[in-house]
SEFIZA-3560 file (N, C-alpha, C; in Angstrom, 3 decimals):
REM SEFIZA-3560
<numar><xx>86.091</xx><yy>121.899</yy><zz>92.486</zz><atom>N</atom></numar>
<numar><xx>86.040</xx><yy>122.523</yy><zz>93.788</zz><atom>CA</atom></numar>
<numar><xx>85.115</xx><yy>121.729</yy><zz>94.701</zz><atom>C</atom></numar>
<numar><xx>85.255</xx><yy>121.947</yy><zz>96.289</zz><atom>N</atom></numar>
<numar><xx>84.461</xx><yy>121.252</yy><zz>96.949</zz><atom>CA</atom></numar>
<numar><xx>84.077</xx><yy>121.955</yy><zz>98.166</zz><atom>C</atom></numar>
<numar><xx>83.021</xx><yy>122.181</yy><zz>98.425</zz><atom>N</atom></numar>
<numar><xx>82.264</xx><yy>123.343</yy><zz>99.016</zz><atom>CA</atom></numar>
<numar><xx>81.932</xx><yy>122.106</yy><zz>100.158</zz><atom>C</atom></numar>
<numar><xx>81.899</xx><yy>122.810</yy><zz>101.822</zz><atom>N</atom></numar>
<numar><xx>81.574</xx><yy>122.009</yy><zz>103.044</zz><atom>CA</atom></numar>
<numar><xx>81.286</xx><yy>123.317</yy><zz>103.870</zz><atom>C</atom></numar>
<numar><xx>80.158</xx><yy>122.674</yy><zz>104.653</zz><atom>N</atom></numar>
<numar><xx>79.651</xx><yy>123.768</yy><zz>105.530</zz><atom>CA</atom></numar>
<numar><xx>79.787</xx><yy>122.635</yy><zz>106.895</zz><atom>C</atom></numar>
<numar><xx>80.767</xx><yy>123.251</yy><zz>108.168</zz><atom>N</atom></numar>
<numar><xx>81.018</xx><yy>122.665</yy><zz>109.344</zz><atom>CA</atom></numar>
<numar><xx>79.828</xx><yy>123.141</yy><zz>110.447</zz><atom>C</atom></numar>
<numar><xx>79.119</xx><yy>122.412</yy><zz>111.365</zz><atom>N</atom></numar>
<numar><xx>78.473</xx><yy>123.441</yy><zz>112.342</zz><atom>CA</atom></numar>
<numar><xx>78.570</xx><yy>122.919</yy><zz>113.525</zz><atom>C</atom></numar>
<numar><xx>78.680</xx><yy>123.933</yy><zz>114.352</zz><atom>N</atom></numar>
<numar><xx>79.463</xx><yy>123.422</yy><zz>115.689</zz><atom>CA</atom></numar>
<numar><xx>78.547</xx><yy>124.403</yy><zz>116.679</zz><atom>C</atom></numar>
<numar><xx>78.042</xx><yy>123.368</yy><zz>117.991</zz><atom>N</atom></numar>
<numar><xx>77.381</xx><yy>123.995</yy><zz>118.785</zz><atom>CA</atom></numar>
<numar><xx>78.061</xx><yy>123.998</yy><zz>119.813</zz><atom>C</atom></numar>
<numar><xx>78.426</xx><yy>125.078</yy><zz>120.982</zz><atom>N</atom></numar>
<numar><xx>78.983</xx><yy>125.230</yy><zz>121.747</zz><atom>CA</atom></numar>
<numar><xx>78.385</xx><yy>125.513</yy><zz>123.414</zz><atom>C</atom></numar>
<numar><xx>78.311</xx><yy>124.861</yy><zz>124.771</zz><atom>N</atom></numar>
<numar><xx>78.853</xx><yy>124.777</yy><zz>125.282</zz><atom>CA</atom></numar>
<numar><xx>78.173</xx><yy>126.475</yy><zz>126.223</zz><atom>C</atom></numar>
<numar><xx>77.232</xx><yy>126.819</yy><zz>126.383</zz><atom>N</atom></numar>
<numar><xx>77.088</xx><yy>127.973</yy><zz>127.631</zz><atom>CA</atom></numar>
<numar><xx>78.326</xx><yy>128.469</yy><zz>128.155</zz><atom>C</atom></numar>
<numar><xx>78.745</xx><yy>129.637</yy><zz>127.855</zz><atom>N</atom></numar>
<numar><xx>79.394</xx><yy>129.846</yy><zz>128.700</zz><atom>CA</atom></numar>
<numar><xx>81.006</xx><yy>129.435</yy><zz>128.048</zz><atom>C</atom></numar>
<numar><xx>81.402</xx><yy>129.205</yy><zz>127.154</zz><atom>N</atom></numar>
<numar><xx>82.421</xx><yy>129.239</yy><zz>126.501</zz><atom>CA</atom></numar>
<numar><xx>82.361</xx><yy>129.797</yy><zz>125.001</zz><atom>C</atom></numar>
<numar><xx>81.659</xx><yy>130.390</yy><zz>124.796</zz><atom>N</atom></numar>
<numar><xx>81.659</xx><yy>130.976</yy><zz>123.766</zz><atom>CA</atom></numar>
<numar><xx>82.653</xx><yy>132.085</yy><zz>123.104</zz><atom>C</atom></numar>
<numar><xx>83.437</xx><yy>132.750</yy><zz>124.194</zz><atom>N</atom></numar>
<numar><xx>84.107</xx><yy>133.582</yy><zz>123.981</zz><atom>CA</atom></numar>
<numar><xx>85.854</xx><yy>132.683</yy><zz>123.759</zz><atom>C</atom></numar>
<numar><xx>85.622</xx><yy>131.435</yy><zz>124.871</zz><atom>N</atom></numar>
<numar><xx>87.157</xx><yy>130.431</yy><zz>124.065</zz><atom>CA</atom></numar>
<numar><xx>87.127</xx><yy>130.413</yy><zz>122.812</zz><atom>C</atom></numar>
<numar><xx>85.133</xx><yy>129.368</yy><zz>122.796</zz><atom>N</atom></numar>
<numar><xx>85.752</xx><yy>128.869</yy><zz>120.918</zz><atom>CA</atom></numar>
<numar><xx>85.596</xx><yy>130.087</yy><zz>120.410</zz><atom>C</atom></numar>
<numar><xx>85.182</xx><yy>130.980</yy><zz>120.385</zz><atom>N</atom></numar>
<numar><xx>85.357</xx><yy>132.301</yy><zz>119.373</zz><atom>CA</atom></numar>
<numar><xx>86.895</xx><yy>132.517</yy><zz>118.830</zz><atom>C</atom></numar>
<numar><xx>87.449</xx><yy>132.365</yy><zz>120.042</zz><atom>N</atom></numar>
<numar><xx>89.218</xx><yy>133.012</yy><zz>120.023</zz><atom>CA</atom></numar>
<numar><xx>89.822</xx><yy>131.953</yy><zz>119.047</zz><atom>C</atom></numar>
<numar><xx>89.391</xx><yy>130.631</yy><zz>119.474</zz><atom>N</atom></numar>
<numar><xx>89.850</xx><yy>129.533</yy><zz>118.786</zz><atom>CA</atom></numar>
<numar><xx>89.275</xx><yy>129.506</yy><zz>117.044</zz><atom>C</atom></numar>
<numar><xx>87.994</xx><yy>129.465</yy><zz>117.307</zz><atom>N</atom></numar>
<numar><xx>88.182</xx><yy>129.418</yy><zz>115.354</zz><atom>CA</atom></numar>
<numar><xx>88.324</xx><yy>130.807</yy><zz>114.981</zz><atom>C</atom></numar>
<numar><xx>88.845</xx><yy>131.886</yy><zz>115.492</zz><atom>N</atom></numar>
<numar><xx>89.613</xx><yy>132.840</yy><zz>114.686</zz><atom>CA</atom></numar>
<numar><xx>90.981</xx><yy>132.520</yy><zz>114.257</zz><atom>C</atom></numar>
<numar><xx>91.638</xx><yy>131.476</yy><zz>115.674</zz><atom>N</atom></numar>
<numar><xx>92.764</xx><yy>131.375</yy><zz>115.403</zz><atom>CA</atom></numar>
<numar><xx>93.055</xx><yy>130.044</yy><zz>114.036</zz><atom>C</atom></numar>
<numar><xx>92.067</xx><yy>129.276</yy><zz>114.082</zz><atom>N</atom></numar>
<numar><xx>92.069</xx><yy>128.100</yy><zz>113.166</zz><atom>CA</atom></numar>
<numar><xx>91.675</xx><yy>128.895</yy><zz>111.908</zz><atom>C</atom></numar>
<numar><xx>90.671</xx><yy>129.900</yy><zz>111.430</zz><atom>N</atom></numar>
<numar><xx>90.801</xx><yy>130.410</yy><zz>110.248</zz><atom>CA</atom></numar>
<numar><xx>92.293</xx><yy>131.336</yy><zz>109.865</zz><atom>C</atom></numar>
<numar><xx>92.789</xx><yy>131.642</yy><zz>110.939</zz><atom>N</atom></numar>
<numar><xx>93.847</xx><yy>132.530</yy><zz>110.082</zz><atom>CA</atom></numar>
<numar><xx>94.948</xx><yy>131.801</yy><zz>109.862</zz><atom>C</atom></numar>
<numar><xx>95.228</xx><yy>130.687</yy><zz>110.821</zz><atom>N</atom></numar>
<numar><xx>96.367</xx><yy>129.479</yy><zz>109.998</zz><atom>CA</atom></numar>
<numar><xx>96.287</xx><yy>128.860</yy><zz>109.009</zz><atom>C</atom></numar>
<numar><xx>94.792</xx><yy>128.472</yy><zz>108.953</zz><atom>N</atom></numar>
<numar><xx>94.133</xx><yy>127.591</yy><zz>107.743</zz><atom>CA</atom></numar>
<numar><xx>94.325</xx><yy>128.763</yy><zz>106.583</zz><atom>C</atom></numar>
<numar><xx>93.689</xx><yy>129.671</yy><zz>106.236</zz><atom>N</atom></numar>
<numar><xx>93.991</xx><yy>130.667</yy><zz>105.436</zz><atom>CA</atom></numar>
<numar><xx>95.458</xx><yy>130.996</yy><zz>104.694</zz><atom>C</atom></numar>
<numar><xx>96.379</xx><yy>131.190</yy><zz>106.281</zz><atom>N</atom></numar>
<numar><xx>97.844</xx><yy>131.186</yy><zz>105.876</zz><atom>CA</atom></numar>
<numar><xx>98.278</xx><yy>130.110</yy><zz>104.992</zz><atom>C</atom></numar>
<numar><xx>97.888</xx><yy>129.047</yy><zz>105.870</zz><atom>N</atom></numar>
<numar><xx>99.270</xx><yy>127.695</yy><zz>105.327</zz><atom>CA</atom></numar>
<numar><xx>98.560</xx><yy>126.978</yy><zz>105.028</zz><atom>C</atom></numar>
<numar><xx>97.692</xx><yy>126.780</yy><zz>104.370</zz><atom>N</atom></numar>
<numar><xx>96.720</xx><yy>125.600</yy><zz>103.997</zz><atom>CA</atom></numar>
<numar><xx>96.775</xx><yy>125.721</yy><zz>102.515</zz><atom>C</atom></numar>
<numar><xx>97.739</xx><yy>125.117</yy><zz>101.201</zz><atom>N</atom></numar>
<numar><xx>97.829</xx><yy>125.001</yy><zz>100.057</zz><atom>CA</atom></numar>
<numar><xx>96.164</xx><yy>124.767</yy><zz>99.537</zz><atom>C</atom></numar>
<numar><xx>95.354</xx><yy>124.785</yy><zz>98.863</zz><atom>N</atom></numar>
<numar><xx>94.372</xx><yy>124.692</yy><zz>97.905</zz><atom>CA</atom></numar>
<numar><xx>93.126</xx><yy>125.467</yy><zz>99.042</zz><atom>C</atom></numar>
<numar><xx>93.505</xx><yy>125.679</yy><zz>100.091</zz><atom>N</atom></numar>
<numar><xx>92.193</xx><yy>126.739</yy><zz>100.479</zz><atom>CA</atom></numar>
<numar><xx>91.930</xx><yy>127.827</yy><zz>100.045</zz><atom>C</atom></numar>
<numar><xx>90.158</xx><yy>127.735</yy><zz>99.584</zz><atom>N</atom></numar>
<numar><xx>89.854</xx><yy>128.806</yy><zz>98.785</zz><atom>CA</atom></numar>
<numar><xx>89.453</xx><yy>130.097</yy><zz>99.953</zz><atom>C</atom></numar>
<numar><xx>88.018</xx><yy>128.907</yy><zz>100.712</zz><atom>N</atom></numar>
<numar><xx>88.028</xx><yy>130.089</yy><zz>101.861</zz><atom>CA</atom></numar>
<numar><xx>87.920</xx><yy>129.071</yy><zz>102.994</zz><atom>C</atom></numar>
<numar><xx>87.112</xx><yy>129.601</yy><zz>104.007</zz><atom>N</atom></numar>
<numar><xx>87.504</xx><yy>129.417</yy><zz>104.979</zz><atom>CA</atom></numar>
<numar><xx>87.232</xx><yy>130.161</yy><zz>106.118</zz><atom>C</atom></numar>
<numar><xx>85.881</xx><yy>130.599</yy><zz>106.743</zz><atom>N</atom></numar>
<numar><xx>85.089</xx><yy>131.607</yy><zz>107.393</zz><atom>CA</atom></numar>
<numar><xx>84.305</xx><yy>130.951</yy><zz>108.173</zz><atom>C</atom></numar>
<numar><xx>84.612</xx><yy>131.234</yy><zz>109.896</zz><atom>N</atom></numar>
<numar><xx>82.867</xx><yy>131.065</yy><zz>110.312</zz><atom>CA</atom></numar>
<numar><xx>82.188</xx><yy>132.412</yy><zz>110.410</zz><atom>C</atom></numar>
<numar><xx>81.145</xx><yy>132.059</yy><zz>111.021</zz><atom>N</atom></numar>
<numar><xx>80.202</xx><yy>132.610</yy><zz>111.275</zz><atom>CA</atom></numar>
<numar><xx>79.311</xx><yy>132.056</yy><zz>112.476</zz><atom>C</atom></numar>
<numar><xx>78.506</xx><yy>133.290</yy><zz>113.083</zz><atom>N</atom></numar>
<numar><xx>78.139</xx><yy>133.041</yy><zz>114.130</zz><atom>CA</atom></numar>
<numar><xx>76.149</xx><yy>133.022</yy><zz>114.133</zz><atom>C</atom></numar>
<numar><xx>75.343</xx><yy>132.413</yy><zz>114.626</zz><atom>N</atom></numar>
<numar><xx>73.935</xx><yy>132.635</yy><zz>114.588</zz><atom>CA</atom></numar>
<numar><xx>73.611</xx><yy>132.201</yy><zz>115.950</zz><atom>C</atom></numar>
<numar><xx>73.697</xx><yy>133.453</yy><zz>116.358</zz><atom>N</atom></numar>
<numar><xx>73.350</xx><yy>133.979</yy><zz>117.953</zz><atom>CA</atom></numar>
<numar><xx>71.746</xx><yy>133.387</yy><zz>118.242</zz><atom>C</atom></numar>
<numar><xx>71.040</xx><yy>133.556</yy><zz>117.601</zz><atom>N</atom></numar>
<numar><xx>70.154</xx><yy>133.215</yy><zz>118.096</zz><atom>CA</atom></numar>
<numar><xx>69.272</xx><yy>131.752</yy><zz>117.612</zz><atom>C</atom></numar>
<numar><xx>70.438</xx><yy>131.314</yy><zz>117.519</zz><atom>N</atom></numar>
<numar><xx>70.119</xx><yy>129.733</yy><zz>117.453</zz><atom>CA</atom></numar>
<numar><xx>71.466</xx><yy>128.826</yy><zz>118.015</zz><atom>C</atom></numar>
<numar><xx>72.313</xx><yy>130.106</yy><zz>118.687</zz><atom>N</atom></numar>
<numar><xx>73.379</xx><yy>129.423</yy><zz>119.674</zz><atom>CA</atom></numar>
<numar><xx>74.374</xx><yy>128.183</yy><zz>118.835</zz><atom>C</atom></numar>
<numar><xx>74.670</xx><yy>128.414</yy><zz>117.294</zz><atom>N</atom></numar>
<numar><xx>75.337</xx><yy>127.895</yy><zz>116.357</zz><atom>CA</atom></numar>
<numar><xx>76.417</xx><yy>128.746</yy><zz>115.556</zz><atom>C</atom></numar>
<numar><xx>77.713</xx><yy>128.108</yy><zz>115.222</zz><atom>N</atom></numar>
<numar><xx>78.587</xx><yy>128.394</yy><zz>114.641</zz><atom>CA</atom></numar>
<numar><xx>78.770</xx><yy>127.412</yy><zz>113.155</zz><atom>C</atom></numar>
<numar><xx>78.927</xx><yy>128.088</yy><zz>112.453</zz><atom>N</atom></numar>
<numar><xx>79.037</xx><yy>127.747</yy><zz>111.173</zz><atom>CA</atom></numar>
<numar><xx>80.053</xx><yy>127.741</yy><zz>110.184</zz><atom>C</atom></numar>
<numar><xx>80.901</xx><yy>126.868</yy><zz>109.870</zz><atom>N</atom></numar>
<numar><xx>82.275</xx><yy>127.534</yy><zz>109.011</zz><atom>CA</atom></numar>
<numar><xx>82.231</xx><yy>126.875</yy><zz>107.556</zz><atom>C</atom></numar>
<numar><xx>82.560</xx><yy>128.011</yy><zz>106.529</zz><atom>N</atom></numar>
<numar><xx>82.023</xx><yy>127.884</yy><zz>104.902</zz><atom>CA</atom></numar>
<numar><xx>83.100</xx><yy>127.671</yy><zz>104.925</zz><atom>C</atom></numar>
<numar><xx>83.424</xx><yy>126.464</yy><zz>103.864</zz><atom>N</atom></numar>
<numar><xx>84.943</xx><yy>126.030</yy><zz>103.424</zz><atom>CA</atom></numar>
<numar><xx>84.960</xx><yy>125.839</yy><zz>101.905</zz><atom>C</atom></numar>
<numar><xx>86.099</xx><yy>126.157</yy><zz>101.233</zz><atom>N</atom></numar>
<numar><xx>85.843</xx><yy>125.801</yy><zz>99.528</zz><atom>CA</atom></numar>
<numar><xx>87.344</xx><yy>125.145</yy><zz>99.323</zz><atom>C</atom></numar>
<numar><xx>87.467</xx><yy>124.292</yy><zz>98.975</zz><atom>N</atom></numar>
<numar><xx>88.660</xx><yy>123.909</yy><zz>98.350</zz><atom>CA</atom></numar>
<numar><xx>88.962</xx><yy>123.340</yy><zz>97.136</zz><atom>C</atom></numar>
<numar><xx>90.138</xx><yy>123.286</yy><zz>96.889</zz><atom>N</atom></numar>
<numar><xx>90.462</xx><yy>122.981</yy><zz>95.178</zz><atom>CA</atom></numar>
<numar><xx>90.350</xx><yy>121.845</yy><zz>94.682</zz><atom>C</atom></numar>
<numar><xx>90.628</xx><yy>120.565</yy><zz>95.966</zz><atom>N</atom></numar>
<numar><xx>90.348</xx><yy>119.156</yy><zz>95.853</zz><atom>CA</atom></numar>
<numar><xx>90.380</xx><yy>118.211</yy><zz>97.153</zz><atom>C</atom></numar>
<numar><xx>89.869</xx><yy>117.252</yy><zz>96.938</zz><atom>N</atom></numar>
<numar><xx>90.121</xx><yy>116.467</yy><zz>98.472</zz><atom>CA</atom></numar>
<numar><xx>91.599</xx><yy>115.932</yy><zz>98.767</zz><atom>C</atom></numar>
<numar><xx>92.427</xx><yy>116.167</yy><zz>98.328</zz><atom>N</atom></numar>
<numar><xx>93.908</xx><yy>116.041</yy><zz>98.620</zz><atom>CA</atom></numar>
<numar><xx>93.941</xx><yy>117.279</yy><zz>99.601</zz><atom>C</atom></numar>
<numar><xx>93.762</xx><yy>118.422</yy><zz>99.188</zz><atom>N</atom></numar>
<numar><xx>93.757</xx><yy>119.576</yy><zz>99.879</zz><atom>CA</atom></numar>
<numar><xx>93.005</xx><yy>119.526</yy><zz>101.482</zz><atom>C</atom></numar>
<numar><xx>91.682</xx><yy>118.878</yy><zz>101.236</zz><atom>N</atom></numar>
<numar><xx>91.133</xx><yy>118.610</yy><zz>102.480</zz><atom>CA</atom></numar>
<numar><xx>91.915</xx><yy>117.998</yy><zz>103.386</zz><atom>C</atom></numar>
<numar><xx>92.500</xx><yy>116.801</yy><zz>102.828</zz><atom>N</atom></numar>
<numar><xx>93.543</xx><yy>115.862</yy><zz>103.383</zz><atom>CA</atom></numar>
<numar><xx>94.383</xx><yy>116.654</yy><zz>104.325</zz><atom>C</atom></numar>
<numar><xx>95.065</xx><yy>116.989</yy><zz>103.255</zz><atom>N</atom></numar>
<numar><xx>96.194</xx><yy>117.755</yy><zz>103.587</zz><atom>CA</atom></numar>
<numar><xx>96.124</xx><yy>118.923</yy><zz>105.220</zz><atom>C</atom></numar>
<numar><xx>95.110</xx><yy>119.122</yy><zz>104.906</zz><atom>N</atom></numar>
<numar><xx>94.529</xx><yy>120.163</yy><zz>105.821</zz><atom>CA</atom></numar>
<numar><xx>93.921</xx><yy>119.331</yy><zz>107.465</zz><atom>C</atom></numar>
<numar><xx>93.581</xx><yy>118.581</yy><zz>107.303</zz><atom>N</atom></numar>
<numar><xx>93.239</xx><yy>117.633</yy><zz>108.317</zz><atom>CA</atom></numar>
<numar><xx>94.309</xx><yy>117.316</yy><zz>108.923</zz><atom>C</atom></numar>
<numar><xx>95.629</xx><yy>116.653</yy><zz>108.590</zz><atom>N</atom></numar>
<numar><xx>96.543</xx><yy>116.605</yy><zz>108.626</zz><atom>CA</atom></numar>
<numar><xx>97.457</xx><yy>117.614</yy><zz>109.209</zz><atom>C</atom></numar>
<numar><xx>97.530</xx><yy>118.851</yy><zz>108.909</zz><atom>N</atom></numar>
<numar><xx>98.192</xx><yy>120.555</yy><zz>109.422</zz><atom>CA</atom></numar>
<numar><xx>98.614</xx><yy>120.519</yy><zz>110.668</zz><atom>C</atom></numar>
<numar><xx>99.521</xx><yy>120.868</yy><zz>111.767</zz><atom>N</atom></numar>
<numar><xx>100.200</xx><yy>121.398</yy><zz>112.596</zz><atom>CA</atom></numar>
<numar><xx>98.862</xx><yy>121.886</yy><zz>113.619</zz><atom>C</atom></numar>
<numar><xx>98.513</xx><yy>122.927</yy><zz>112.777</zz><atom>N</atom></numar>
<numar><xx>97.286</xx><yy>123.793</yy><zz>113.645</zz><atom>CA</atom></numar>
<numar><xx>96.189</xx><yy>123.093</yy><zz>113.911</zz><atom>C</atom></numar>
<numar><xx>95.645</xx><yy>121.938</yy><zz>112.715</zz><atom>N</atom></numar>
<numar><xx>94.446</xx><yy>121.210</yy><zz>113.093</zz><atom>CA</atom></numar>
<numar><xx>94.676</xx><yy>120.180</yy><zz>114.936</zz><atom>C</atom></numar>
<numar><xx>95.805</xx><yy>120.037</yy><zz>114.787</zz><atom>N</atom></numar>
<numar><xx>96.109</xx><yy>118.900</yy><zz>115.815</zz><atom>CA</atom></numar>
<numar><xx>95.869</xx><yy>119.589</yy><zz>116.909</zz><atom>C</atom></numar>
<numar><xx>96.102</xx><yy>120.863</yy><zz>117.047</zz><atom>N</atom></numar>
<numar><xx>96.596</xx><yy>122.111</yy><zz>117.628</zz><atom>CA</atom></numar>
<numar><xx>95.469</xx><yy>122.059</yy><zz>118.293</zz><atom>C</atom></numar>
<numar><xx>94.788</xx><yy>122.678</yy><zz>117.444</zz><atom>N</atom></numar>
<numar><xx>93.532</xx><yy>123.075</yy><zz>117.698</zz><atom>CA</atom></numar>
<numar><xx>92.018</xx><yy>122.903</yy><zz>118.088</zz><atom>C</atom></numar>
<numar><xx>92.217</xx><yy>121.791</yy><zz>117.127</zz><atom>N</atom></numar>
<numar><xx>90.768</xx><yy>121.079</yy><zz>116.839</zz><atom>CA</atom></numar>
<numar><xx>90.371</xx><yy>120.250</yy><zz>118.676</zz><atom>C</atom></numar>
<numar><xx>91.457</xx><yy>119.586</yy><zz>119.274</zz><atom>N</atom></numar>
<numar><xx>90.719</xx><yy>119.229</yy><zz>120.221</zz><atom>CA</atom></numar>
<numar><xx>90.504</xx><yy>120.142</yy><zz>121.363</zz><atom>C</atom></numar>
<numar><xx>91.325</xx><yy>121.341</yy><zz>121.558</zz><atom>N</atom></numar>
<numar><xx>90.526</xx><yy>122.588</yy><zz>122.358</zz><atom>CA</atom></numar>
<numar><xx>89.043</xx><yy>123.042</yy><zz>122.118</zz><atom>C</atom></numar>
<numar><xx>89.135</xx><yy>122.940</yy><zz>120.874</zz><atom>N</atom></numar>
<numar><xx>87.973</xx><yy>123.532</yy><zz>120.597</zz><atom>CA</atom></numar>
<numar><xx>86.267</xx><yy>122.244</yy><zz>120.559</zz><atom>C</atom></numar>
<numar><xx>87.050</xx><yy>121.108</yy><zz>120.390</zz><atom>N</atom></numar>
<numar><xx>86.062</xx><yy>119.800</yy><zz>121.094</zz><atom>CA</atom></numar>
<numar><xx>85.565</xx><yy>120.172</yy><zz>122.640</zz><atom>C</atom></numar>
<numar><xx>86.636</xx><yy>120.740</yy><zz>123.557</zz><atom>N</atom></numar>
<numar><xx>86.268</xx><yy>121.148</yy><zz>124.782</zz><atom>CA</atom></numar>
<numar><xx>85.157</xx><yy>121.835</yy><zz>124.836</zz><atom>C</atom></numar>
<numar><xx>85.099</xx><yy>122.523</yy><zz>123.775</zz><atom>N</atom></numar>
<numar><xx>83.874</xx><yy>123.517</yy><zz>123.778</zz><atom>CA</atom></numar>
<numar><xx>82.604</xx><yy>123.370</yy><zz>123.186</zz><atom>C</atom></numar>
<numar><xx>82.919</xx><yy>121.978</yy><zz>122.990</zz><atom>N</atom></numar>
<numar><xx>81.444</xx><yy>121.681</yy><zz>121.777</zz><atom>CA</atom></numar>
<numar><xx>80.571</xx><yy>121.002</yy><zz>122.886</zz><atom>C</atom></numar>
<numar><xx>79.366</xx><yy>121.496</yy><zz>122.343</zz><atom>N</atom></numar>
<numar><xx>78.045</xx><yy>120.577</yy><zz>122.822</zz><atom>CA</atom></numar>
<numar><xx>78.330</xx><yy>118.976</yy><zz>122.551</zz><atom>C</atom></numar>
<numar><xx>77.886</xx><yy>119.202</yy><zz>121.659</zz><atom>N</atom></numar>
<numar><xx>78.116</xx><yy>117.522</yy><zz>120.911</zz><atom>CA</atom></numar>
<numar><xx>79.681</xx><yy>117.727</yy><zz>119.261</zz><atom>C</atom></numar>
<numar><xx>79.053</xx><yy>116.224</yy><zz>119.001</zz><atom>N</atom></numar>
<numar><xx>80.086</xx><yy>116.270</yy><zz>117.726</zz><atom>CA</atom></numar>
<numar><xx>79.979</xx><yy>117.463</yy><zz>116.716</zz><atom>C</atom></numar>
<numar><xx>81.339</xx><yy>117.878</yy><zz>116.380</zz><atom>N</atom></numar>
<numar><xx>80.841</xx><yy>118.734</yy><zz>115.282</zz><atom>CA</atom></numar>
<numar><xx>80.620</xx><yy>117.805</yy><zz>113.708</zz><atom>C</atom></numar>
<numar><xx>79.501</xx><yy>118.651</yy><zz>113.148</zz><atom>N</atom></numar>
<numar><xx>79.335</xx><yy>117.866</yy><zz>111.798</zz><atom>CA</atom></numar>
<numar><xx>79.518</xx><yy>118.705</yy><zz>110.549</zz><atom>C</atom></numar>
<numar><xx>79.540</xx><yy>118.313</yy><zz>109.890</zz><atom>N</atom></numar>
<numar><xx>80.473</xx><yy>118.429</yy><zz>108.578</zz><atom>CA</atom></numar>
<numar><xx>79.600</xx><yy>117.506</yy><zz>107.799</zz><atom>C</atom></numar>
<numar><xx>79.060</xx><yy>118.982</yy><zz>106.484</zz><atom>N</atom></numar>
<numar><xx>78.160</xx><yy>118.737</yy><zz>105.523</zz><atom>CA</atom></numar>
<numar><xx>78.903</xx><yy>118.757</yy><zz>104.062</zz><atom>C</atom></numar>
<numar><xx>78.774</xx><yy>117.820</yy><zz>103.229</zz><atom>N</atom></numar>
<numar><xx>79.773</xx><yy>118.609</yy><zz>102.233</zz><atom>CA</atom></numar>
<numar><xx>78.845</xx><yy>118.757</yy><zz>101.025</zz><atom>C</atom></numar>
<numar><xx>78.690</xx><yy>119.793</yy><zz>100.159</zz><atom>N</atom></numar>
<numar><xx>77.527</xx><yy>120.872</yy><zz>99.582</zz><atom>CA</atom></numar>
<numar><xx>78.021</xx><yy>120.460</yy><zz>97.653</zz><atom>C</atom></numar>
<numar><xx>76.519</xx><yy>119.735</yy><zz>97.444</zz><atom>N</atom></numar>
<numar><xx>77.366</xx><yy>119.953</yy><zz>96.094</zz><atom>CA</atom></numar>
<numar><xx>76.122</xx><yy>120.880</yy><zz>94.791</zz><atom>C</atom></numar>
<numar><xx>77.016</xx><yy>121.303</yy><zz>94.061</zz><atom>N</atom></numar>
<numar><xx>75.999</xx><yy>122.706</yy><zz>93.623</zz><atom>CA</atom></numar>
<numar><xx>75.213</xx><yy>122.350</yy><zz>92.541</zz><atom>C</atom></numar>
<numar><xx>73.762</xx><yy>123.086</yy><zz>92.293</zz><atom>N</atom></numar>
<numar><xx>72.869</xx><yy>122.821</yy><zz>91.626</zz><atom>CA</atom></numar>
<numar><xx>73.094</xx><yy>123.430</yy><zz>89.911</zz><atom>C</atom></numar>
<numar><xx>73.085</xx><yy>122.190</yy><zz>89.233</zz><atom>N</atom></numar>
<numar><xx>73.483</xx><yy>122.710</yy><zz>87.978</zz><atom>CA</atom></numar>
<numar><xx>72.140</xx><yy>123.050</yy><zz>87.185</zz><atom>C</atom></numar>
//
């Protein structure tokens, strides 16, 4: 499995787009995304950050997912709304 935590800062004043938007990117990703485990943001209001927990079965799957209909879709609306780049941590667990 491969665990990634995304965090994305947004933008005064658009918060309520990207909101709409990564609801809509988790529930496609969820739908049609073969090896997604999860797949959730989350919000931390008072540090004006969005956060999305991802788990998947393998990096083919990631691939695959990068790749998706909806990512193309999506992903650069929701660039509109970013402060800066979003970054993408990928988490590996303590044995």
């Amino acid at each position: 499995m491969i665990d990634m935590i995304v965090t994305l800062q947004v933008k005064p004043g658009m918060e309520g787009k990207a909101e709409g938007l990564l609801r809509m990117l988790e529930d496609e990703t969820t739908e049609n995304d073969p090896g997604c485990l999860r797949y959730q943001w989350y919000r931390a209001e008072e540090v004006g950050l969005y956060y999305l927990l991802q788990r998947w079965t393998n990096q083919e799957a990631i691939e695959a997912h990068s790749k998706a209909p909806h990512m193309a879709k999506l992903v650069p609306q929701l660039a509109e709304c970013a402060v800066a780049k979003v970054t993408t941590t990928k988490l590996t667990r303590l044995e």
